[in-house]
C-alpha positions as CSV (number, residue, x, y, z in Angstrom):
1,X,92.7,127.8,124.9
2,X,91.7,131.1,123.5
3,X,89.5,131.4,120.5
4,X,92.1,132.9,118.2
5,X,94.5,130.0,119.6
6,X,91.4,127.1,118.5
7,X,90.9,128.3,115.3
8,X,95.1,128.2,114.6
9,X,94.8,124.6,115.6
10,X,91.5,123.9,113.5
11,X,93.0,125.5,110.5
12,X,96.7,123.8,110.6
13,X,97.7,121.1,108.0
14,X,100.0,118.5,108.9
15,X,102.7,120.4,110.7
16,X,105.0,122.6,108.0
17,X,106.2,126.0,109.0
18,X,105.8,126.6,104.8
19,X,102.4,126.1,104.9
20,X,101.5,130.3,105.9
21,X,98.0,129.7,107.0
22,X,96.9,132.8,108.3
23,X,96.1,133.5,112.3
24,X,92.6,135.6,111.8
25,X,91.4,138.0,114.6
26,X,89.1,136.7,117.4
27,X,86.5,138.9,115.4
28,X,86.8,137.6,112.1
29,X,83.6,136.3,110.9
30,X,85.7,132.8,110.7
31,X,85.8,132.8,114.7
32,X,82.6,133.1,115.2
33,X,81.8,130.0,112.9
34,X,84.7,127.9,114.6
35,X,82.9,129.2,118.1
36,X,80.3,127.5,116.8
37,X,81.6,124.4,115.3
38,X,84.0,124.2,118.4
39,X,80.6,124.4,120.9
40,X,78.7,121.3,118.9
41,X,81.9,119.7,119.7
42,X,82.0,118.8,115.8
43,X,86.2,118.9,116.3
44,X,86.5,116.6,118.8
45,X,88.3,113.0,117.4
46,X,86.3,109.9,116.5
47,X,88.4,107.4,117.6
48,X,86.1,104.9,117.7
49,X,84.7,105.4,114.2
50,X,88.2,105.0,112.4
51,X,89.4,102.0,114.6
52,X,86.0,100.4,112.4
53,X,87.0,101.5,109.2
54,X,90.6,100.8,109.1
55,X,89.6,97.7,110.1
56,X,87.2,97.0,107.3
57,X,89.3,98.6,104.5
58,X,92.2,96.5,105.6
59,X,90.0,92.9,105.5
60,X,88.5,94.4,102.2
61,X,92.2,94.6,100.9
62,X,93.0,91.2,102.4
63,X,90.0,89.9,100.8
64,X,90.8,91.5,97.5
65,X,94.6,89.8,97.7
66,X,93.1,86.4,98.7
67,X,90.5,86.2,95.4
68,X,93.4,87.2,93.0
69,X,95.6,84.3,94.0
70,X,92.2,82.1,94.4
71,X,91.3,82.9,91.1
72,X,94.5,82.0,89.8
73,X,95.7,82.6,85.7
74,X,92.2,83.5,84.5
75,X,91.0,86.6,82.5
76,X,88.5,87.0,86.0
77,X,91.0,88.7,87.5
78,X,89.9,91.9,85.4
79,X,86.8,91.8,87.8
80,X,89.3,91.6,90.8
81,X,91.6,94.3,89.2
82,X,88.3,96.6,90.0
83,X,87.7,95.8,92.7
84,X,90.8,96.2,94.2
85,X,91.1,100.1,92.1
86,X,88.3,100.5,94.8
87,X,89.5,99.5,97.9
88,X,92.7,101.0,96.9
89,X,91.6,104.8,96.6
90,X,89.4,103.8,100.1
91,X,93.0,103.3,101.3
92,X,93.9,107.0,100.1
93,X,90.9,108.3,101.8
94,X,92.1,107.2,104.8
95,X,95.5,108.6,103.8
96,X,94.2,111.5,103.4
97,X,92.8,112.1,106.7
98,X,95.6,110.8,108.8
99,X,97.3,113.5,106.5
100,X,95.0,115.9,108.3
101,X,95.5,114.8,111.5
102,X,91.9,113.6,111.6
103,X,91.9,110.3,112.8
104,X,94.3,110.5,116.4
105,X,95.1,113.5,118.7
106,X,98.8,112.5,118.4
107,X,100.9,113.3,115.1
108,X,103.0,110.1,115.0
109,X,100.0,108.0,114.9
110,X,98.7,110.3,112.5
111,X,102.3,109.9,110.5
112,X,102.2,105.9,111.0
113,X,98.6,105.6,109.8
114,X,99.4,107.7,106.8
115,X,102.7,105.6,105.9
116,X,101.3,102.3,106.1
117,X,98.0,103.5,103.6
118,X,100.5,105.6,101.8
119,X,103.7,104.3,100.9
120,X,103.0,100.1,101.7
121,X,99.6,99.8,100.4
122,X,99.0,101.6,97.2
123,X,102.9,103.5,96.6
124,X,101.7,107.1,97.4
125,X,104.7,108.7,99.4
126,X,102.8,110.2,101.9
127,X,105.1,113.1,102.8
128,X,105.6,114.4,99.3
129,X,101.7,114.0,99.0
130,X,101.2,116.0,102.2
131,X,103.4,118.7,101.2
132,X,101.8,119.3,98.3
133,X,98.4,118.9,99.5
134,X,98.8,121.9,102.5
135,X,99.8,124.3,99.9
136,X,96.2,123.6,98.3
137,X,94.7,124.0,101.2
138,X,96.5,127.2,101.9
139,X,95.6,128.7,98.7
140,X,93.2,126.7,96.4
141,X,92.9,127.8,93.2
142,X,95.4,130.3,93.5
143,X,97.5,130.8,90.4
144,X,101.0,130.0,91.2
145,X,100.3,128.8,94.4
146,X,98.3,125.7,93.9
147,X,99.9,122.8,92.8
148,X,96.6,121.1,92.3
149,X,96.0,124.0,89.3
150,X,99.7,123.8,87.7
151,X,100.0,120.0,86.4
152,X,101.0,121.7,83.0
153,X,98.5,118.4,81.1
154,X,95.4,120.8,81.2
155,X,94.5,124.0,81.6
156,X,93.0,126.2,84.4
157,X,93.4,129.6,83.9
158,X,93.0,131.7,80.7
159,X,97.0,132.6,81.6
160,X,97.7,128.8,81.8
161,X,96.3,127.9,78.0
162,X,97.7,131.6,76.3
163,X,101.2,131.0,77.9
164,X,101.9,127.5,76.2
165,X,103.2,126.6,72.9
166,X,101.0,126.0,69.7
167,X,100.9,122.2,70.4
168,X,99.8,122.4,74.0
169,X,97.0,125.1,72.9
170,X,95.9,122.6,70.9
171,X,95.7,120.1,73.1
172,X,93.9,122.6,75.6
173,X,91.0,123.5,72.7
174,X,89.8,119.7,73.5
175,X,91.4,118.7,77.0
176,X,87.2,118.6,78.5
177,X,87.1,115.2,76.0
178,X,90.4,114.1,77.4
179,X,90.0,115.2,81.3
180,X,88.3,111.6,81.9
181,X,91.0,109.2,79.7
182,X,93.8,111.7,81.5
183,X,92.7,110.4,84.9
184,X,93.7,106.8,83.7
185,X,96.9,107.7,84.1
186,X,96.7,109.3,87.6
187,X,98.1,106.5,89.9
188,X,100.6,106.2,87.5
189,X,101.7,109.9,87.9
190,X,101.2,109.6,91.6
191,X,103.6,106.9,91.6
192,X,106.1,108.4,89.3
193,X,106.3,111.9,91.9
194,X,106.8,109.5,94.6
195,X,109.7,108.4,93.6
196,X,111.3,111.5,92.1
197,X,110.1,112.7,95.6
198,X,111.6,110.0,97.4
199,X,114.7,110.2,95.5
200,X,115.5,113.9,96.6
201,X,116.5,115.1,100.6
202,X,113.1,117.3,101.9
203,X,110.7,114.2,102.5
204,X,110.2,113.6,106.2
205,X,110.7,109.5,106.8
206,X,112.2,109.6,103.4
207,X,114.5,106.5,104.6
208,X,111.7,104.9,106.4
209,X,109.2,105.9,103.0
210,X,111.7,104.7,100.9
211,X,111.9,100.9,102.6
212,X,107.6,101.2,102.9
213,X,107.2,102.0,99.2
214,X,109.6,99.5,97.5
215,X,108.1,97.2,99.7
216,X,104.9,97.7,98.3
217,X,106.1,98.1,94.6
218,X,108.7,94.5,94.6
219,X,105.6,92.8,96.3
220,X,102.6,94.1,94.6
221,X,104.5,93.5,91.2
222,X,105.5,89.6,92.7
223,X,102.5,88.6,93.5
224,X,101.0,90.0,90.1
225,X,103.6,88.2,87.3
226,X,104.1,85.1,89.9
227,X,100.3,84.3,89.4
228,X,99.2,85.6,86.0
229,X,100.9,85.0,82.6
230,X,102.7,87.8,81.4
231,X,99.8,89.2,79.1
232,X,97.3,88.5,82.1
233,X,99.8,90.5,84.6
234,X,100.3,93.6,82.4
235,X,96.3,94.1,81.5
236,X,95.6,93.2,85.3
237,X,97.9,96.0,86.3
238,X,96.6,98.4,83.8
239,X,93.1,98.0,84.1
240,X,93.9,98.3,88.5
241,X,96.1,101.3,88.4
242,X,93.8,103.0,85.4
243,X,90.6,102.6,87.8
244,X,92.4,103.3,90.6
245,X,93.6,106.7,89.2
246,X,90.3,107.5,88.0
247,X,88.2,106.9,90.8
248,X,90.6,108.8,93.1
249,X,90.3,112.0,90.0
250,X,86.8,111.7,90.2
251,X,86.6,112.2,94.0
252,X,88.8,115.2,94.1
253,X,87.8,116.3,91.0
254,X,84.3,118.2,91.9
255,X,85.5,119.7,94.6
256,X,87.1,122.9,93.2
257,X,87.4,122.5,89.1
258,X,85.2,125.1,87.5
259,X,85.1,127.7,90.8
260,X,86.5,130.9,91.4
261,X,90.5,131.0,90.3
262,X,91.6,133.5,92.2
263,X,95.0,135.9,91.8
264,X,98.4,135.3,92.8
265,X,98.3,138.4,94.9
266,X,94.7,137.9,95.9
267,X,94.1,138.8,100.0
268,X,90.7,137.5,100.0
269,X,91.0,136.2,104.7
270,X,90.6,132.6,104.8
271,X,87.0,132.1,105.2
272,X,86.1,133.5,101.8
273,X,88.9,131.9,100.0
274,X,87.9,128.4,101.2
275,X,84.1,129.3,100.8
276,X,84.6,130.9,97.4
277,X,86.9,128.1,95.6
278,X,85.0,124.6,97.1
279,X,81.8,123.1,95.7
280,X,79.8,120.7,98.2
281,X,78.7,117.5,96.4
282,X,74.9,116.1,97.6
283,X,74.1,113.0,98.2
284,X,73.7,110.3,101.1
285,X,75.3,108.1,102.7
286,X,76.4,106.1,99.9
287,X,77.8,109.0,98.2
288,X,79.9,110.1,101.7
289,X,81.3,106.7,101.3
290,X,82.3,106.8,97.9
291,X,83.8,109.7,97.9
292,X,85.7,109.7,101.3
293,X,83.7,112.4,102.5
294,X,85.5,115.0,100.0
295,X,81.0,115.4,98.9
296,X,81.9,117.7,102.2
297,X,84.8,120.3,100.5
298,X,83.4,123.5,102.0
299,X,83.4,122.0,105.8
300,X,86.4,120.3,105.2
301,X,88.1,123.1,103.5
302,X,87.3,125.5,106.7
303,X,88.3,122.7,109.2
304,X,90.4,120.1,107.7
305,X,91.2,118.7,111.0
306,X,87.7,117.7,111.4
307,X,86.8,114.0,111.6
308,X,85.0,112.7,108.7
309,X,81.7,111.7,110.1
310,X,81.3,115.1,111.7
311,X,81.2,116.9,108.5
312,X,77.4,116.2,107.5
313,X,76.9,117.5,110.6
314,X,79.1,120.4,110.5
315,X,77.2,121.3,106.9
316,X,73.7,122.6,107.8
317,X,75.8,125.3,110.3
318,X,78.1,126.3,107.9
319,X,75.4,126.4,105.3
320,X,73.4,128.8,107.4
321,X,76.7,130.8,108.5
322,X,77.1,131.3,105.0
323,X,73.3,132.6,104.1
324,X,73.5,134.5,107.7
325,X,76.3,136.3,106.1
326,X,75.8,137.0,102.4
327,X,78.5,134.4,101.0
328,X,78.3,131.6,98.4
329,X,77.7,128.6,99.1
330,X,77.9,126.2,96.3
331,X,76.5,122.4,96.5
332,X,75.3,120.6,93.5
333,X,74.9,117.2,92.2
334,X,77.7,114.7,91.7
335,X,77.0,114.4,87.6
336,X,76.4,118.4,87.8
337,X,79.6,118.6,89.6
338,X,81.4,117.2,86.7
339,X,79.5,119.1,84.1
340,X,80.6,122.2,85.7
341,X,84.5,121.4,85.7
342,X,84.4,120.2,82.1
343,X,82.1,123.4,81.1
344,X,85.0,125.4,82.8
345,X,87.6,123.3,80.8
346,X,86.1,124.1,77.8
347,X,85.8,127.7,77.9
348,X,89.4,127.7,79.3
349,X,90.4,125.4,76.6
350,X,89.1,127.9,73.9
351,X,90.9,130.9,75.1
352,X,92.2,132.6,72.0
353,X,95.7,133.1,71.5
354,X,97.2,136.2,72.4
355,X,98.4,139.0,69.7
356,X,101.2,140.4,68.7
């Protein structure tokens, strides 16, 4: 396989002929980085690695499952309710790589893995999520093209908070106080787009999501109102799906709020729009398990096929590919990280209406 013919396959999302990620030139500064990331053989699959942690996420989940109806009809099952928000966004970790192709060579393995955490475990259709999520990483922070940017609650862009009406300006002038409570509701919008997504022809599997999903939603729900008292069942499920949401908005939220926004027009090549619009978390290992390895948005941004273990590796190359050659390379703290995006909010937020 030719260089130029590697770095198509390193680049490319789940397979969508929409996506329109660019084919650089074997002498594109991005070749010579894959050359080396190919040579440390930091793409090659871990197979072994994710057999281990599917494994342990799924007996975490069955343990969750088993202390709820252990615990029975008791206000303990808040502390259950958390733990279970946790193991849940693990689930959409994993998710998310098999959404990238990380985890097996071969796509329907890939597509099986990503149903099962998707659509039966925590009611994420995975093919509208996958959809959505190669068009960020085909242009991220890209106005117009980024979904992740246009969610119409908050606002990104200077455009974003000028263009709306006098209510949703105001909203804007404080939305860095209300970024936080928002992501309480983020499963619950997740869950929402899946079905509108899974009502509507496009989704691939969309039968086969459709049975997977209200499988999940009928049995999660039973399980719930069969055990608790009413009361008990609607606080468990609100307190699960609110820290579910925000612990999966917190993970994906350092990663790009508060960089560059760049034009709809904008023909920065690929290396330097991933580069420019990702921030690296630090941290060790605890914080690589946390936050699903997304601590890692610059590497994984510039190969999203790559396994998650190899991406601490991958880091101190790209790092010094990046000082070799004069670009930004952003990495900060996790609470800086978070600072940062809400400073950005802020500003945004305070954009004065325009005149006349």
């Amino acid at each position: 396989m030719s260089t130029s013919e590697a770095e198509v396959v390193a680049i490319r999302q789940y397979p969508n002929p929409a996506v329109g990620l660019p084919e650089p030139s074997d002498g594109s500064l991005y070749s010579l980085l894959l050359r080396q990331i190919k040579n440390a053989g930091l793409l090659e699959r871990r197979t072994g690695h994710y057999v281990w942690r599917i494994a342990l996420t799924a007996v975490l989940l069955a343990a969750g499952w088993t202390a709820f109806v252990l615990v029975g009809d008791s206000w303990w099952q808040l502390a259950v309710a958390v733990f279970l928000a946790f193991v849940f966004t693990q689930f959409g970790f994993l998710g998310h790589e098999a959404g990238h192709r990380q985890i097996a060579a071969s796509r329907r393995v890939n597509e099986i893995i990503g149903l099962l955490h998707g659509d039966l475990a925590i009611g994420l259709s995975f093919g509208w999520w996958v959809d959505k999520h190669n068009r960020h990483h085909a242009h991220p922070n890209t106005e117009g093209k980024d979904p992740d940017i246009e969610i119409g609650a908050l606002a990104f862009t200077t455009g974003q908070a000028r263009s709306q009406g006098r209510v949703a300006r105001f909203t804007y002038r404080y939305q860095a106080f209300l970024f936080f409570p928002l992501l309480l509701l983020e499963a619950l919008n997740l869950h929402v787009s899946s079905v509108r997504a899974l009502l509507k022809p496009g989704v691939r599997h969309r039968i086969g999501e459709r049975i997977l999903f209200t499988a999940h939603l009928v049995g999660y729900l039973s399980v719930v109102f069969l055990v608790l008292s009413p009361v008990k069942a609607v606080v468990f499920i609100a307190v699960q799906q609110g820290l579910f949401g925000l612990y999966l908005g917190c993970s994906f939220a350092p990663n790009h709020k508060g960089m560059a926004i760049l034009a709809a027009d904008d023909r920065t090549d690929f290396l330097r729009r991933q580069v420019l619009t990702s921030r690296n978390v630090r941290g060790g290992w605890l914080v690589d398990y946390a936050l699903g390895g997304l601590n890692y948005q610059i590497e994984h941004h510039l190969f999203p096929s790559m396994p998650r273990p190899n991406l601490r590796r991958a880091q101190p190359l790209v790092r010094g590919f990046c000082h070799q050659h004069a670009l930004p390379y952003c990495e900060t703290g996790l609470v800086d990280s978070y600072a940062q995006a809400l400073r950005h909010l802020h500003a945004v937020g305070r954009t004065p209406p325009m005149v006349g």
